[in-house]
N, C-alpha and C positions, 0 to 999 in steps of 0.2 A: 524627606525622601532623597538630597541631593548626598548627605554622606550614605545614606544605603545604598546609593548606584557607585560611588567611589568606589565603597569595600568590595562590590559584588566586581567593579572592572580590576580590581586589585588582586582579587581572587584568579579571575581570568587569567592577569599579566603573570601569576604566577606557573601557570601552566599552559599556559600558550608556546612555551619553548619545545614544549614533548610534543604539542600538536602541527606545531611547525614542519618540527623533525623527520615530519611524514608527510608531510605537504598537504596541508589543514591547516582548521582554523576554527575562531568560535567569534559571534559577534551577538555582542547583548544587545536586543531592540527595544526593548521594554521591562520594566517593573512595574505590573497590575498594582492595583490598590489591596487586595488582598494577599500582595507580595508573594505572587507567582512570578519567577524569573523568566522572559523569552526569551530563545537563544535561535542563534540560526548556523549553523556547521556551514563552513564553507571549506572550497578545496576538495583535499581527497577525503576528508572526513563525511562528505557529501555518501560517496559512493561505496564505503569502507562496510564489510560486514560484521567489525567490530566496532559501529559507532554507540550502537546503544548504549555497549560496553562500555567504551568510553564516557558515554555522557553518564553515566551512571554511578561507576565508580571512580573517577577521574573529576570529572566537570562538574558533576553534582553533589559530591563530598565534598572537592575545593571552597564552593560557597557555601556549603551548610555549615562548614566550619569556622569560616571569617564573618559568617552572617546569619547566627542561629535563628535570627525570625523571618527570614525565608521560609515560606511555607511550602513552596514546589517549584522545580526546576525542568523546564520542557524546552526541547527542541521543535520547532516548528515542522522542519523538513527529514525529519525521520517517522 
C-alpha cells in the first residue's frame, strides 16, 4: 500500500498548483483497504460552488489515471 499512497500524493502534487491558484487545497487522509481514496478540500475549495466539479473532473481523473485500481475517490467535506 506504501507506493499506492506515493502515486495517489503524486497525483495530487501534480495538481495542487491550479488548486492553489485559488486558494485551496486537497489533502489525502486515507487509503481504505478497498482502495477508496479520502480526501479533505481545504481553503477556498472548502466553500467553492465548484468543488464537486473540481473533485470530479480535476482530483478524480488525476488519480484514476496515475492509479487505475483506485476504486473511488471521495471528499469527506462536500
Amino acid at each position: 500500500m506504501p507506493e499506492i499512497i506515493q502515486r495517489v500524493e503524486e497525483a495530487l502534487n501534480n495538481i495542487r498548483p491550479y488548486l492553489e491558484a485559488d486558494g485551496g487545497n486537497v489533502k489525502l487522509l486515507e487509503i481504505t483497504e478497498d482502495k477508496v481514496v479520502m480526501l479533505e478540500l481545504e481553503g477556498n475549495c472548502v466553500s467553492c460552488p465548484m468543488s464537486s466539479m473540481t473533485m470530479k473532473a480535476g482530483v478524480e481523473d488525476a488519480i484514476r489515471r496515475a492509479v487505475p485500481e483506485i476504486s473511488k475517490v471521495m471528499a469527506v467535506n462536500i
